[in-house]
N, C-alpha and C positions, 0 to 999 in steps of 0.2 A: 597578591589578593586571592587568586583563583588557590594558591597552595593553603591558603589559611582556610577559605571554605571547604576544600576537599578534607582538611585535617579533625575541621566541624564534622561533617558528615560522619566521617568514620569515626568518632566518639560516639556521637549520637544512635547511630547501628550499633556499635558495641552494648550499650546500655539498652537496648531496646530489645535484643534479640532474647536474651535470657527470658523476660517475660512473656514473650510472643511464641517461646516454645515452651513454656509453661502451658500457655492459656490451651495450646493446639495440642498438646498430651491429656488434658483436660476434658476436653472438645469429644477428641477418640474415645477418652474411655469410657465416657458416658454413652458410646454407641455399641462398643467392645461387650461381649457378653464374659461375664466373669470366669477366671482360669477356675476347674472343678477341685475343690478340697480335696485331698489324697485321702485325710481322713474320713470324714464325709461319705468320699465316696466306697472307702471301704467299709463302715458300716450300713451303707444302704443294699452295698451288696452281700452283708453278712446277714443281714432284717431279709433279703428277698431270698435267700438259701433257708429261711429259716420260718416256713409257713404257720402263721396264728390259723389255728382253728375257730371260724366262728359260724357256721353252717355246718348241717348234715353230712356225713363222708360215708353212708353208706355206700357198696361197693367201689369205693376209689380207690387211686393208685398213689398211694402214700409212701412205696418201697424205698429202703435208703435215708426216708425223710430227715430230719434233727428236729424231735416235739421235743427235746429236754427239756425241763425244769418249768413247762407249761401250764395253765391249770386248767384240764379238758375232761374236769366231772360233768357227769348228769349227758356229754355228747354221744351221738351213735355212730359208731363204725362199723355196724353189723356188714359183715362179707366184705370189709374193707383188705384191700392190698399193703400191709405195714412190714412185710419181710424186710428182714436188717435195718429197721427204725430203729433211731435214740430215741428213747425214752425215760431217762436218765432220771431220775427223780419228779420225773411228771406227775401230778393229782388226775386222778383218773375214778376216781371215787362215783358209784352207780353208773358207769359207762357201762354202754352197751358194746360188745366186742363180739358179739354170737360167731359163729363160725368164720372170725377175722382169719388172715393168714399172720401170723406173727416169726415163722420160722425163720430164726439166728436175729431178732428185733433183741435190745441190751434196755430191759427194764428194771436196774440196779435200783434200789432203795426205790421205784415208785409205788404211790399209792392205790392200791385197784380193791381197796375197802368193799363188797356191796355190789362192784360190776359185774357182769354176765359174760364169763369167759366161756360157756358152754358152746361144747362141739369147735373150739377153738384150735389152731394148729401155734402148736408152743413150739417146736422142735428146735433143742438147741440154744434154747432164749435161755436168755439172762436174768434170774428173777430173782439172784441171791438180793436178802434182805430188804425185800418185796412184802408193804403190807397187802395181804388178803383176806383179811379177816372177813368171816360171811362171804367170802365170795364164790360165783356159781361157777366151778370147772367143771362139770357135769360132761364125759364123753372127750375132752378135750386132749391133744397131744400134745405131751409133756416128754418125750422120749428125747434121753439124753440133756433134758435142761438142769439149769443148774439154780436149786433153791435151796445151796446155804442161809441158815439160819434166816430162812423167809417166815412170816407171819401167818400161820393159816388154819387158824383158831374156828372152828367150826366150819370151815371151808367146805362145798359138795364138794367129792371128788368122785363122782360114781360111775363106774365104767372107764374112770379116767386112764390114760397109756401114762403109764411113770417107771416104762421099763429103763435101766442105766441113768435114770434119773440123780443128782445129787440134793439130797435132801436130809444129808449133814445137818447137826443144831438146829433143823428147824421145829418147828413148835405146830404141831397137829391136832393140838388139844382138842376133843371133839370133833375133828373132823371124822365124816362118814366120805372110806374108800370103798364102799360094799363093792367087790366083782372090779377095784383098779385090777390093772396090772404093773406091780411096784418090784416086777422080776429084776433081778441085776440091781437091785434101787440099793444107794447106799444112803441108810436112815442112822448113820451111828451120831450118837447124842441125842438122837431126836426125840421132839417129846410128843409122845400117844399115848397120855392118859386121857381114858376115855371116849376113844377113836374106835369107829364102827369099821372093821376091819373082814365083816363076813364075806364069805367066796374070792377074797382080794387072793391075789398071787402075789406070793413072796418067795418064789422060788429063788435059792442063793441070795438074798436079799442079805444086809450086814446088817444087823440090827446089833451091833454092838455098843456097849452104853444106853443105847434108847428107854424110854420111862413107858413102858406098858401098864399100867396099874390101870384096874378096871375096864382098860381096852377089850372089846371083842373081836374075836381071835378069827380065822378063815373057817374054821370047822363050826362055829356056834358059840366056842364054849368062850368061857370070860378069865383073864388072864388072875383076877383075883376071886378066890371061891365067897359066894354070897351074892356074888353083884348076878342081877338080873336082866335090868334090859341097858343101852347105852344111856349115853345125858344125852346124846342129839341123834332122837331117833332118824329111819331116812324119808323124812318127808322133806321133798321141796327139791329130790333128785331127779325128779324127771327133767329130761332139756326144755325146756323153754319154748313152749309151739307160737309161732308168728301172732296167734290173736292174743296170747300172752304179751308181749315184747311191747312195751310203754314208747311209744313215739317221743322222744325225749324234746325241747326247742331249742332252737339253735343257737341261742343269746344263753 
């Protein structure tokens, strides 16, 4: 009798236990905080490597940043710290950049349309096939950057440094360089018709293949006979004085 009960028992345990460690796996994990996503967590820490501008950056410390492919028109960085930023295709369209630090920053194919790069430190930067169209360099350093076939269609460049500059294929059309300095600069294919080029220094410069037609030349005179003054006289080169500079908002 006692073996027949005993033999009950443990049936009954056998069938029971499965469940009863179910319920108590159960039980924990509804206490247990959840194992972190591998994925997850690696794009949360590729979103916090990777800061959205959405406030003011005047004078900050941006160096190194990653803004790629962001779109941060109309924002201010005036005297912002951006050396060796990606910029990568960023929209940067009437930004303000006034005397930012940009030197060795990689602003490949972005947009800086209309911004205010005056008195800016470019050295080294990356700005091949960079639109600039209307944009203000006014005094800025540009020495040794590289603007393969950059966009810089009536661009200020006055007083600009563009010494050893590569400025290959790009397209100057109207831009006024009054007094750069485009020493060492290699401008072959460039296009400068039209371009206000008084007092600029072109000493050794390679202007091989470049399109001069109607350009005004360092000495005054006009590279085709007849033409009189430029198409984009220089107004609007002066730098940019602080009560000028539009407080842009931050949204």
């Amino acid at each position: 009798m006692r073996l027949n009960i005993f033999i009950t028992l443990l049936v009954l345990l056998t069938a029971v236990t499965p469940a009863a460690l179910r319920v108590a796996r159960e039980q924990l994990a509804r206490y247990q905080p959840a194992a972190a996503d591998p994925i997850s967590a690696s794009v949360s820490a590729t979103q916090a490597a990777r800061p959205t501008m959405t406030e003011r950056c005047q004078d900050c410390n941006l160096a190194k940043a990653d803004l790629s492919h962001q779109d941060l028109s109309r924002k201010n960085f005036r005297d912002a710290n951006l050396t060796e930023a990606n910029l990568t295709g960023t929209q940067l369209i009437n930004a303000v950049l006034h005397q930012a630090n940009l030197t060795q920053a990689t602003l490949h194919q972005a947009n800086l349309q209309g911004a205010d790069l005056s008195a800016a430190i470019l050295t080294q930067a990356d700005l091949s096939q960079a639109q600039m169209l209307n944009t203000n360099l006014v005094q800025a350093d540009l020495t040794s950057a590289s603007l393969t076939q950059a966009e810089l269609r009536e661009a200020a460049l006055c007083s600009a440094k563009l010494n050893q500059a590569d400025l290959s294929e790009a397209s100057l059309y109207g831009a006024i360089l009054r007094q750069a300095d485009l020493s060492d600069t290699d401008l072959r294919g460039a296009d400068l018709r039209y371009a206000d080029l008084y007092e600029a220094n072109l000493a050794d410069a390679n202007l091989t293949g470049a399109r001069l037609d109607f350009a005004t030349m360092p000495d005054g005179s006009t590279y085709n006979q007849g033409y009189v003054q430029p198409l984009n006289p220089s107004q609007g080169c002066d730098p940019s004085s602080p009560q000028d500079l539009v407080q842009q908002p931050s949204s």
